[in-house]
Structures are given as C-alpha cells and as structure tokens.
C-alpha positions as CSV (number, residue, x, y, z in Angstrom):
1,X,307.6,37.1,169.7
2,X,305.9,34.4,171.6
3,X,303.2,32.1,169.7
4,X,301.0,30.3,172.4
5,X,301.4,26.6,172.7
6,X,298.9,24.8,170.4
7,X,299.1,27.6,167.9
8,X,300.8,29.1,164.9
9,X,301.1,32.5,163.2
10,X,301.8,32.5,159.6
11,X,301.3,34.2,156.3
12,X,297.7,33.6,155.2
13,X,297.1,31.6,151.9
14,X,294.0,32.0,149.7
15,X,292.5,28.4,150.6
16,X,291.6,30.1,154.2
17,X,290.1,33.4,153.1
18,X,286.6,32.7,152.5
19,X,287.0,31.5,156.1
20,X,288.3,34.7,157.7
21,X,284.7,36.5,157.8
22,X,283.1,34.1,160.3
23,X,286.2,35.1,162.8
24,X,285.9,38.7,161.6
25,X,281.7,38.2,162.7
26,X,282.3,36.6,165.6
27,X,284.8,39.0,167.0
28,X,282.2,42.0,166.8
29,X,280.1,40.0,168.8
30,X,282.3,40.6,172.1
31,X,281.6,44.2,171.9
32,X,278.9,45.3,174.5
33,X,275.4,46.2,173.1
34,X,275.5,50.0,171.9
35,X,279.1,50.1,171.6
36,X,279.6,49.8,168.3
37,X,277.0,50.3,165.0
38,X,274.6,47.6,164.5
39,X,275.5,47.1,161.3
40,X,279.3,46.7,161.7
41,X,278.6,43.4,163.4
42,X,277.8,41.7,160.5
43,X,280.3,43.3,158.2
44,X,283.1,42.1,157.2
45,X,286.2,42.4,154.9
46,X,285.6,42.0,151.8
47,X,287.2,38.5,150.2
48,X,288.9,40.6,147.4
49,X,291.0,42.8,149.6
50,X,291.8,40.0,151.3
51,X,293.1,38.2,148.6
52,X,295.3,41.1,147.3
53,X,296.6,41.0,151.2
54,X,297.5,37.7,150.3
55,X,299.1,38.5,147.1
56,X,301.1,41.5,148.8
57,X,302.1,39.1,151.4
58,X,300.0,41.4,153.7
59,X,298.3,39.2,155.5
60,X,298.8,36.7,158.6
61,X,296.4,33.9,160.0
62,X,296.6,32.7,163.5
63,X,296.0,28.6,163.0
64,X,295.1,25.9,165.5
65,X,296.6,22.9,166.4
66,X,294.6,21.2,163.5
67,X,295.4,23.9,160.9
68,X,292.0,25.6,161.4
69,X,292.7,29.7,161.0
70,X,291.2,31.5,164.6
71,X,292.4,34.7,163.9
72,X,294.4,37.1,161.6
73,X,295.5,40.0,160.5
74,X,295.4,42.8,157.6
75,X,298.1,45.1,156.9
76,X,297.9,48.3,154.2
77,X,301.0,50.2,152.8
78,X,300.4,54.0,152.6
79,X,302.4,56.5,152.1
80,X,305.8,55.2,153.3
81,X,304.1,53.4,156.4
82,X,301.2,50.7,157.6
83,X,297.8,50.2,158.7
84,X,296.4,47.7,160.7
85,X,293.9,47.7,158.6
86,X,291.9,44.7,160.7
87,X,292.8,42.6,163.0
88,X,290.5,39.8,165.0
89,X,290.6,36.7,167.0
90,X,287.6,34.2,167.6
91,X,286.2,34.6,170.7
92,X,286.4,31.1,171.2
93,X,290.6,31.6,171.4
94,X,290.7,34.8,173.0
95,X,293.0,35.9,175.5
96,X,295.8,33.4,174.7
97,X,298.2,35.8,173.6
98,X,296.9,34.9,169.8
99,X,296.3,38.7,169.2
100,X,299.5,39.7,170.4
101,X,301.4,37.0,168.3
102,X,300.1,38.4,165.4
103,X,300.8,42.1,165.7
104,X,304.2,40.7,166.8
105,X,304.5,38.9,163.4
106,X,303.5,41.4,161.5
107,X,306.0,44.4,163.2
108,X,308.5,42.0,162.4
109,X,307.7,41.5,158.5
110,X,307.2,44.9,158.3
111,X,310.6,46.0,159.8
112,X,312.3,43.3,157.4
113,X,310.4,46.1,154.8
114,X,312.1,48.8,156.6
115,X,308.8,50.2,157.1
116,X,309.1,52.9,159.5
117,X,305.5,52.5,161.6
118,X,302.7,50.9,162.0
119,X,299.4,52.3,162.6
120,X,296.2,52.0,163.4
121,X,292.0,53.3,164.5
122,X,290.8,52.4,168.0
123,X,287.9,52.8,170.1
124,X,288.6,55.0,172.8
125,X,285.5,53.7,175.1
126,X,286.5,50.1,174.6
127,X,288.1,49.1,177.7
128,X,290.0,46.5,176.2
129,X,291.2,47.9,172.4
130,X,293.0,50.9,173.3
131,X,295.2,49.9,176.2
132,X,296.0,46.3,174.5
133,X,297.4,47.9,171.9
134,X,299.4,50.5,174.2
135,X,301.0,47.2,176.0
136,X,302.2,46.3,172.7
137,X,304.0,49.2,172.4
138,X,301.4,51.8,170.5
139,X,301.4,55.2,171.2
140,X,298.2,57.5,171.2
141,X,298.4,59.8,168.7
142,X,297.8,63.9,169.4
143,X,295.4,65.6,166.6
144,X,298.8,67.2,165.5
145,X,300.7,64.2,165.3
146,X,297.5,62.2,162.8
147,X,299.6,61.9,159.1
148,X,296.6,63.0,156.8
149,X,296.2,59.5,155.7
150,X,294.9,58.1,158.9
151,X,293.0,61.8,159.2
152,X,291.1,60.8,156.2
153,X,290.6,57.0,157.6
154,X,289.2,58.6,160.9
155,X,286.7,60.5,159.7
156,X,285.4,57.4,156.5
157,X,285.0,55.9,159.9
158,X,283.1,58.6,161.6
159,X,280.7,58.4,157.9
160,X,280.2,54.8,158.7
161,X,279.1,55.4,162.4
162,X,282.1,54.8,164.0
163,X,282.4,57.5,167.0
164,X,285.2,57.4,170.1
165,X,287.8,56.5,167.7
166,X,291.3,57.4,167.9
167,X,295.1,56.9,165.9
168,X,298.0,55.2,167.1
169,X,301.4,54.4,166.1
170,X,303.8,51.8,166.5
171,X,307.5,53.3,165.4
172,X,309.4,50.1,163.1
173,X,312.3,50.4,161.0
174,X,314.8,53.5,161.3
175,X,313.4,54.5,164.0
176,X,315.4,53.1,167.1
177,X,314.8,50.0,167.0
C-alpha cells in the first residue's frame, strides 16, 4: 500500500472525531448539482458511530504532514464480512492517492481479521465513484450475487433519496489472496 508523501494513514482516535464531519461536508460538495439529494450534503455521520468505529478499531484517518485528519474511513462488520460504511477525502487533498491509501489500510486490517470481503454502495452515474473503486480491485455486484445485508442497505438508501446506486465487493481473507 502506498501512502502519498506528506501523509499518513492510521487508526483514528477519538480526539479527531468531532473533526471528521467538516471532511465528510466538504466531500459532498464535489458532487455536481442534482446528483445527489440536497439534503445529504450537509449530513453527516453521526459522532457516536464514529466513536464505537473507534472503539472497534474500525476506523482510519488520513493525516497531514502537521497531524491535521483530511480524510478517513468507516468500516461495519456484518454477517461474517465488511462495509465501507463511508469513506471521504477533503477536496482540498483530493487526488493524491489519499483515498486509495485508505481502502488499502483498511483491506489489510481486515484480512489480519480474516474477514472474507469487503463491501460497499456506489453511485452508478458518478463518473468517478464506481470505476475508482473497480481500479482498487471491487467488483460490481449482479442482483443475484447482493448478500441480503447489502439488499436491505440498498434500498434504506433508496428511502433516503439515494437513486443509481449499486453493491460491490472486494474478496479478503480465504479467498485467494
């Protein structure tokens, strides 16, 4: 896994969670107007679940060179797998490999877990979200191939607005690799 220069990836303590929602803002602001809900632009995850991330040891911040968190990364177990349950970078560090480093990190804790995949909800009219996350080595999933879990994820999201959303799955632990 390669951490850009200037940068470090890390398990996130609870000193820098009450800072996490401006990234979290701030990274909905990249999506074009109409794209997504209105209302998901200034949402955000909610302190507590981040803090029981932290707990689990579930979730990674993306520091500067300073120490200042710029992005990170929120992990779920269910049902004998993971979800990306969120993952942002501030705009302002974009396209540095930052994201990247951070799904890295976290497919490598969760193989130390022996946790067998990784998955994940993306936008399928996003230009960037679905094939970033297919050169990280996520496949799409088929409706067959959707564990009910990430069924029942899909369509909360569909409740909350979110249309042109798809799974995909990122095979760990026991599975080849």
């Amino acid at each position: 896994m390669k951490i850009p220069q200037g940068y470090t990836i890390e398990q996130a303590t609870a000193d820098i969670v009450p800072l996490l929602a401006a990234i979290e803002v701030a990274a909905a602001g990249i999506f074009p107007p109409g794209s997504i809900p209105d209302h998901i632009r200034s949402d955000f995850t909610p302190v507590d679940k981040l803090h029981e991330a932290v707990q689990n040891g579930l979730l990674w911040a993306a520091l500067d060179h300073e120490g200042n968190p710029v992005g990170y990364v929120y992990v779920w177990l269910i049902e004998h797998a993971a979800l990306l349950a969120q993952i942002d970078v501030h705009p302002d560090h974009m396209r540095k490999g930052i994201g990247a480093a951070l799904l890295g990190q976290v497919a490598e804790d969760l193989r130390q877990r022996k946790t067998p995949a990784l998955y994940l909800t993306t936008f399928t009219h996003v230009p960037w979200n679905a094939p970033f996350y297919a050169r990280l080595g996520f496949t799409a999933l088929d409706d067959a191939d959707v564990p009910q879990f990430l069924k029942d994820i899909l369509e909360e999201e569909k409740r909350c607005g979110l249309t042109n959303r798809m799974g995909m799955r990122l095979p760990l632990a026991g599975e080849g690799n």
